[in-house]
BAFI-3210 file (N, C-alpha, C; in Angstrom, 3 decimals, decimal comma, padded with zeros to 6 digits):
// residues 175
n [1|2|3|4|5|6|7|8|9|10|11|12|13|14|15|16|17|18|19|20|21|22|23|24|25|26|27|28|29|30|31|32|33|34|35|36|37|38|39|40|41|42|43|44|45|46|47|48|49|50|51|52|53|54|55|56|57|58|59|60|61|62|63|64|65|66|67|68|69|70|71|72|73|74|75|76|77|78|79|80|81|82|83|84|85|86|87|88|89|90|91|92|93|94|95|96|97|98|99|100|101|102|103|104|105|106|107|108|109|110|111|112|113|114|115|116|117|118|119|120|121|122|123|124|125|126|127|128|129|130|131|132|133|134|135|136|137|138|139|140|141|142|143|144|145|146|147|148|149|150|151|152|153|154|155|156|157|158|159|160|161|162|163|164|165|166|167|168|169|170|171|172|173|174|175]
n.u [089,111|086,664|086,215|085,796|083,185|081,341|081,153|078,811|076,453|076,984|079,594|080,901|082,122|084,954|085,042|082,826|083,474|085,951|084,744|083,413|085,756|086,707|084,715|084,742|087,164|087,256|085,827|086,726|089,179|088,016|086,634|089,001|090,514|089,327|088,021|089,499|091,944|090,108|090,225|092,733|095,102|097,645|098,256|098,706|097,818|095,548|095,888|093,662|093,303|095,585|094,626|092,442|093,879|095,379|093,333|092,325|094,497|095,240|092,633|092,822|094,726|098,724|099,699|096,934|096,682|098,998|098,554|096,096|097,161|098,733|097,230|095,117|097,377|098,188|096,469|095,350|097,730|097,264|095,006|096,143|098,328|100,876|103,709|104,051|103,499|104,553|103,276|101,993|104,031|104,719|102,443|102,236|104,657|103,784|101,646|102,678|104,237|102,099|100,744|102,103|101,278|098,954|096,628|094,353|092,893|093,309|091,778|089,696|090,410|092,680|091,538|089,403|090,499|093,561|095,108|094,928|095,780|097,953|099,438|098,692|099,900|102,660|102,767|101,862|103,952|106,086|105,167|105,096|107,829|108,887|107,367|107,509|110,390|110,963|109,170|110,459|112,246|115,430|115,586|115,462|114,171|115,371|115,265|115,037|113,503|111,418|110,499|109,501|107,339|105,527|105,927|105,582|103,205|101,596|101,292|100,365|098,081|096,376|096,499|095,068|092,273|092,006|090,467|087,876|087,170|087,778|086,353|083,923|083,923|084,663|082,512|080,196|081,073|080,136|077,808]
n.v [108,892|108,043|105,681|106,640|107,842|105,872|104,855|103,995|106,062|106,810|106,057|107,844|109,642|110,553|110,811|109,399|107,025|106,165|105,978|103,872|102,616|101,973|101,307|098,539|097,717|097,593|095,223|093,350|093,242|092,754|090,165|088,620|088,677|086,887|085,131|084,351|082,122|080,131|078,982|078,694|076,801|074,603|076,195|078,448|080,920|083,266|086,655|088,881|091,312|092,707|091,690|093,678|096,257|096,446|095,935|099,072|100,311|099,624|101,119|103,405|104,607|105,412|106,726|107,029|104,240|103,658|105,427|104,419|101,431|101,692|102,589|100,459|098,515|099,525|099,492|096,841|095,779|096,771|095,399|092,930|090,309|091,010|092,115|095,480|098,118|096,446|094,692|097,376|098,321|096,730|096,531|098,571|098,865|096,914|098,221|100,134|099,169|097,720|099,793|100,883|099,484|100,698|102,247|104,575|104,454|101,764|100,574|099,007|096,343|095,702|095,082|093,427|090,932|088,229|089,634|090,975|089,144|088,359|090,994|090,867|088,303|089,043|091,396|090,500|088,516|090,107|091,709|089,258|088,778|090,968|091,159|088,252|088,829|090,549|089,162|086,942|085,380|084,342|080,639|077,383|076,530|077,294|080,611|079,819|077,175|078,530|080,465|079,442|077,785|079,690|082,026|081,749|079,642|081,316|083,570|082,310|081,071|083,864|084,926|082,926|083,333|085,766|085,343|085,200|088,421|088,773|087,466|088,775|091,586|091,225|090,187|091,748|094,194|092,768|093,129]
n.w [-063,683|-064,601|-063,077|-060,749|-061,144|-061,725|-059,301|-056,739|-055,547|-052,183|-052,072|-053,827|-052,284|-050,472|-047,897|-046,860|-047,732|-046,586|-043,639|-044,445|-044,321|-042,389|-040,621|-041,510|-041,098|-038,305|-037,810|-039,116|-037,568|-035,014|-035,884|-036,385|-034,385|-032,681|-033,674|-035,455|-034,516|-034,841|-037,613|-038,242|-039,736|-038,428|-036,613|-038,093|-039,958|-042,100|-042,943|-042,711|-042,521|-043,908|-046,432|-046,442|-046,005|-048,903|-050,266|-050,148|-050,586|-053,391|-053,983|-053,362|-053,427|-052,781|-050,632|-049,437|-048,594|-046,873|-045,081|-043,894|-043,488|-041,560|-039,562|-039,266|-038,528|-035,937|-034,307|-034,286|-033,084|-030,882|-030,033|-029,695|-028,481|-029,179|-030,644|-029,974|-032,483|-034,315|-036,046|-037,568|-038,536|-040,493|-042,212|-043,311|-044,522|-046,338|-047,994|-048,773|-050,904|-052,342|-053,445|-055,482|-057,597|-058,109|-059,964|-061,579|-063,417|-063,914|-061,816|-061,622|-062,855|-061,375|-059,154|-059,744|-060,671|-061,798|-060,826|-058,668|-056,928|-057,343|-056,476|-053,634|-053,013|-052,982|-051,358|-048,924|-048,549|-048,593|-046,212|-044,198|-044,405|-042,956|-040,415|-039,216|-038,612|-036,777|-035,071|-034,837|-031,795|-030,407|-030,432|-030,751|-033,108|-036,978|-038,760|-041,269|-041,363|-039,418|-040,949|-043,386|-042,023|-041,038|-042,684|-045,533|-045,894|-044,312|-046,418|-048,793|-047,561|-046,899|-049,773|-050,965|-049,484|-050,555|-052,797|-051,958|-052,098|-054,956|-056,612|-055,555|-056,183|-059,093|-059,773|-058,983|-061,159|-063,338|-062,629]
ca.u [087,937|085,755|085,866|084,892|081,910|080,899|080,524|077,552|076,481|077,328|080,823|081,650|082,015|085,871|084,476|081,915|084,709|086,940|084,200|083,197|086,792|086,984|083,916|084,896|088,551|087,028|084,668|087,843|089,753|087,540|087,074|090,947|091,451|088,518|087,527|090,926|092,270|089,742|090,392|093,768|095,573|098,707|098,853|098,564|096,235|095,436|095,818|092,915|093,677|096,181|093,710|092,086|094,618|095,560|092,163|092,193|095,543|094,602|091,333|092,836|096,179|099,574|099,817|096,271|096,755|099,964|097,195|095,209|097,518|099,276|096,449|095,045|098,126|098,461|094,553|095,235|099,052|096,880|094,260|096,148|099,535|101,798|104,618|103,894|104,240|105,185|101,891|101,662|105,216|104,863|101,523|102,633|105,504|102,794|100,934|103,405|104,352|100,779|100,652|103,317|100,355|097,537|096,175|093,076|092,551|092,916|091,307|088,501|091,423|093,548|091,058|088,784|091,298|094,618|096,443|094,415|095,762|099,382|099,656|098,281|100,858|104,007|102,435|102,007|105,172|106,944|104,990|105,404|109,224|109,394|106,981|108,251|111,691|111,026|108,679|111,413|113,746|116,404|114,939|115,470|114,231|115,890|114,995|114,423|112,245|110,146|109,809|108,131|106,206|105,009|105,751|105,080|102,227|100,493|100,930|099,569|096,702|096,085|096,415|093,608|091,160|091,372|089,981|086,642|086,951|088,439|085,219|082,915|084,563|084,439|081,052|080,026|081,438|079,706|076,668]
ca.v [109,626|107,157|104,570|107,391|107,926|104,466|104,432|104,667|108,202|107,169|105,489|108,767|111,105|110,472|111,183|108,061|105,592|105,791|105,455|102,807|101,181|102,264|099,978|097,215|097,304|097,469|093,743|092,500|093,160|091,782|088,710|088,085|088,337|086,438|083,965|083,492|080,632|078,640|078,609|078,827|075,103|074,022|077,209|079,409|081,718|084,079|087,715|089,480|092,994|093,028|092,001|095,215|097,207|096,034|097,012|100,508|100,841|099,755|101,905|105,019|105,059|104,620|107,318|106,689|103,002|103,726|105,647|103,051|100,373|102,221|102,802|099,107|097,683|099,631|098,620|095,084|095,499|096,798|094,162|091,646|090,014|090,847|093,522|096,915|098,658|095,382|094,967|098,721|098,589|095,731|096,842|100,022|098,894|096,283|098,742|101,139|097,686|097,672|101,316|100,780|098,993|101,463|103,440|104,833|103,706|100,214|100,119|097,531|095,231|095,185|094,399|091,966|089,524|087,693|090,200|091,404|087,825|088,656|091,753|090,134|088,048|090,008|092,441|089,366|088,110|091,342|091,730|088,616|088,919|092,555|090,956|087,500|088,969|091,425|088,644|085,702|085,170|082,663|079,736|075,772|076,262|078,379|081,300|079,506|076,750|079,289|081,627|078,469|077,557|081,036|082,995|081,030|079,269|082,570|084,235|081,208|081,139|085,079|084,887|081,768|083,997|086,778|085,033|085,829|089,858|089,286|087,325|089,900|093,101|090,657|090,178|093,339|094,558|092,350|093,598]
ca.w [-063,300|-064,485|-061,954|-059,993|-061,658|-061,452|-058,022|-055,726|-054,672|-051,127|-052,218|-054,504|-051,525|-049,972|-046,476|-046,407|-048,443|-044,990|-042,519|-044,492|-044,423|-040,696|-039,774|-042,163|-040,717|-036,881|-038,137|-039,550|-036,588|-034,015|-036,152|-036,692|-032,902|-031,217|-034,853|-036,069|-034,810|-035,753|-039,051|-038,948|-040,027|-038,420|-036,287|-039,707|-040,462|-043,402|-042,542|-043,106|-042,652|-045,107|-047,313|-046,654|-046,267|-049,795|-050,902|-049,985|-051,285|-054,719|-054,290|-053,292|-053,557|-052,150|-049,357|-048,058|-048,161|-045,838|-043,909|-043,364|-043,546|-040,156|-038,331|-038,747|-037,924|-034,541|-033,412|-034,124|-032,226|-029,546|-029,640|-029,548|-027,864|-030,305|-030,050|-030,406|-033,684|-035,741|-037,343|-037,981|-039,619|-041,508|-043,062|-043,348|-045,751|-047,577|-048,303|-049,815|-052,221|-052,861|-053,976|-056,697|-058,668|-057,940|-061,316|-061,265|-064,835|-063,942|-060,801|-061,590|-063,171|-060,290|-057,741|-060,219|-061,946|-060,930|-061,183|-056,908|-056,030|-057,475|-055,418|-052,359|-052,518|-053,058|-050,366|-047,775|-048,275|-047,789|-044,729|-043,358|-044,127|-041,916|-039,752|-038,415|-038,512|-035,857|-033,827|-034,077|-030,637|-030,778|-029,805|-031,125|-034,805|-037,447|-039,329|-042,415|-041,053|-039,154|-042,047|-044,248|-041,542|-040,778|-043,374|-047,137|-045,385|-044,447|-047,663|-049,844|-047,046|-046,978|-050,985|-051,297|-049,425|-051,268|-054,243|-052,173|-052,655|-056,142|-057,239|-055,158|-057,210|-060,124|-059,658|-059,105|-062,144|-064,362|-063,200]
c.u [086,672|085,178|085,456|083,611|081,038|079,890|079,452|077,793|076,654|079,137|081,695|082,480|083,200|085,632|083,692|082,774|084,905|085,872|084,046|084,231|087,010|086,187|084,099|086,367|088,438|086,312|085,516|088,735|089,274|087,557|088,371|091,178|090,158|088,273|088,698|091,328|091,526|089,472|091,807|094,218|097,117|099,191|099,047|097,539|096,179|095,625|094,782|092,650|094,591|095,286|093,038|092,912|095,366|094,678|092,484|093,620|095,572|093,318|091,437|093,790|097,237|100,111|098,250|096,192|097,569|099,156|097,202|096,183|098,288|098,240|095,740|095,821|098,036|096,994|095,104|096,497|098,024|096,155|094,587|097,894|100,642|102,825|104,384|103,901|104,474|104,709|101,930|103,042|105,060|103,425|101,479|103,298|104,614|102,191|101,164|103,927|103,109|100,460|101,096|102,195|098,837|097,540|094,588|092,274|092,446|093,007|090,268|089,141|092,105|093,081|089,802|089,480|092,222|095,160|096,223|095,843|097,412|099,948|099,396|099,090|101,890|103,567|102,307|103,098|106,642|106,344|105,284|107,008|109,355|108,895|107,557|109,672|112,257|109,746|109,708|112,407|114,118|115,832|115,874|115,962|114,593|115,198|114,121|113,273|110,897|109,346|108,634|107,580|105,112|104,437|105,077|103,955|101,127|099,944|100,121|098,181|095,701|095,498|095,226|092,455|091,414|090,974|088,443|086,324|087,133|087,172|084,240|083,107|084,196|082,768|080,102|080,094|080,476|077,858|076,075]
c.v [108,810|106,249|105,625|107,560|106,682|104,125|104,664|105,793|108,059|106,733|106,544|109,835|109,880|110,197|109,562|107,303|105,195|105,720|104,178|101,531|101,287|101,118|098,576|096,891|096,967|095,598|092,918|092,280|092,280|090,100|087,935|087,788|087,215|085,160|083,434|082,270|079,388|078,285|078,519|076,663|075,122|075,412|078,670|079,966|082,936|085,558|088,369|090,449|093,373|092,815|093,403|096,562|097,221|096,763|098,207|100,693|100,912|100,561|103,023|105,551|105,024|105,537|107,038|105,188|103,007|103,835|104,361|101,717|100,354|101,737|101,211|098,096|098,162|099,187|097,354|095,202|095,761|095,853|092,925|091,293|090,131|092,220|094,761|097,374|097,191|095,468|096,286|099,023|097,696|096,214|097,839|099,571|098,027|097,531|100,245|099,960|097,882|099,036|101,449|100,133|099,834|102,490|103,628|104,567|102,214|099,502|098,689|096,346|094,714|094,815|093,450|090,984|089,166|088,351|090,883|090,254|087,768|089,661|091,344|089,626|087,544|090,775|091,416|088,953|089,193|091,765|090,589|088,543|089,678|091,638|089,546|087,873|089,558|090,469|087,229|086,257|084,124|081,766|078,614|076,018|077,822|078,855|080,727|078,775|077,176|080,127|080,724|078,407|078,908|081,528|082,698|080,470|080,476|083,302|083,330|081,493|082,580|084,880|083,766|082,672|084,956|086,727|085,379|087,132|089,913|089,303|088,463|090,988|092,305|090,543|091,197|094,174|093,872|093,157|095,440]
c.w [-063,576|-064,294|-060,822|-059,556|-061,866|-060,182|-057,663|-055,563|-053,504|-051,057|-053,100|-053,397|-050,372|-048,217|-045,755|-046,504|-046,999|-044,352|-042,676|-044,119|-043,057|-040,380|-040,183|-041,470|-038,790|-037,361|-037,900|-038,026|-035,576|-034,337|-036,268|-035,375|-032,392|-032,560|-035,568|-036,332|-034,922|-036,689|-039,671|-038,451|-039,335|-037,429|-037,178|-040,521|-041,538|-042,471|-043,110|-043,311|-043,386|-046,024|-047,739|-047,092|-048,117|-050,781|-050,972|-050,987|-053,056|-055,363|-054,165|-053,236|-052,871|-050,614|-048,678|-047,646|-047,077|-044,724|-042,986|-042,902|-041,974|-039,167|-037,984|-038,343|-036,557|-033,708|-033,383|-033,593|-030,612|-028,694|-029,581|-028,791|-028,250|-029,856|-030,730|-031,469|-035,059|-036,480|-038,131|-039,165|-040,667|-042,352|-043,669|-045,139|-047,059|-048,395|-049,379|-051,191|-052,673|-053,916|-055,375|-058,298|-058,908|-059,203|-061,375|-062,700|-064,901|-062,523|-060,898|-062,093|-062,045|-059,117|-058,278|-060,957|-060,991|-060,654|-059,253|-056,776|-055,944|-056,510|-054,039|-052,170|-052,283|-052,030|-049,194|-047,506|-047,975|-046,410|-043,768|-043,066|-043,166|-040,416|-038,426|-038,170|-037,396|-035,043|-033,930|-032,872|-031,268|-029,897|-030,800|-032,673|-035,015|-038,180|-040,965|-041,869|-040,447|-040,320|-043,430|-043,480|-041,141|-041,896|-044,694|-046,679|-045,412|-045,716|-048,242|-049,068|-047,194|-048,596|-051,539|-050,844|-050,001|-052,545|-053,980|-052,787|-053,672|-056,956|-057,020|-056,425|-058,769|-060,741|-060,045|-060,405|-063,682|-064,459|-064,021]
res [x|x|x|x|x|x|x|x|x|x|x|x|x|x|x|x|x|x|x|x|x|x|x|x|x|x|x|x|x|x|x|x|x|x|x|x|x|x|x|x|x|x|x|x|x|x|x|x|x|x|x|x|x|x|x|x|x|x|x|x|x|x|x|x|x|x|x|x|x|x|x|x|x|x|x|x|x|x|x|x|x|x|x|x|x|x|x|x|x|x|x|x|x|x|x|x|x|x|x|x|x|x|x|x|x|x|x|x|x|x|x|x|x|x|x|x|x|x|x|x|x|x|x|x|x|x|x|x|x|x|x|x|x|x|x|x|x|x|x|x|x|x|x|x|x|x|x|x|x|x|x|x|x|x|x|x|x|x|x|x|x|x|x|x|x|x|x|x|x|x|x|x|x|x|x]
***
């Protein structure tokens, strides 16, 4: 209750939180699909909406992270070339992993120290597992070599940026 009470008077009130993560998850989105790849290395790019979805889940718990973690996967399945539903499942299940660490007593721990960067990613790498598993065909290369190049790649990359939000919250906190 008293990370509650912490908050801003427009960040106390449940109602604003989600719009807020609504417009921050619409930003994210657009930038992931249209700014992406040019930051991603070798074909490999950080996921950024897990990030979020991550957030929320540590900020509000492990059914509305699902929430959320649904509904921004199916926007970004829609917005982008990818198959239907994947995103939405695979963030879905991150986001219930993510949950498993959510206490409302040691909210400002788990999203200012290592311990964000640990969940990030264990929650990346279970998504990217669900995720490339259900976008590999049989093709040439195998399962394993795609899943390093894909999958351990992404997480590490996902997991490096979210040392920005860790510092932000970190930040934040000090003052």
């Amino acid at each position: 209750m008293a990370a509650i009470l912490d908050r801003p008077p427009i960040t106390s009130q449940p109602q604003m939180r989600f719009v807020i993560y609504a417009i921050i998850a619409l930003i994210v989105t657009v930038f992931s699909v249209v700014f992406l790849q040019f930051i991603s290395v070798g074909g490999v790019g950080p996921d950024l909406l897990l990030i979020l979805c991550v957030w929320v889940t540590l900020s509000e718990g492990q059914y509305a992270g699902m929430l959320f973690g649904f509904g921004v996967g199916l926007i970004f399945d829609i917005t982008s070339p990818d198959v239907l539903g994947s995103n939405a499942l695979a963030k879905t299940i991150a986001s219930f992993i993510a949950g498993y660490f959510y206490s409302e007593l040691r909210m400002s721990k788990n999203l200012s120290t290592v311990r964000f960067l640990s969940i990030i990613a264990l929650s990346a790498f279970v998504h990217n597992l669900i995720y490339f598993f259900l976008y590999i065909q049989p093709t040439d290369i195998s399962f394993v070599s795609f899943f390093v190049k894909n999958g351990v790649a992404s997480t590490l990359y996902t997991t490096v940026l979210a040392i920005a939000p860790m510092l932000w919250r970190s930040r934040s906190m000090e003052r």
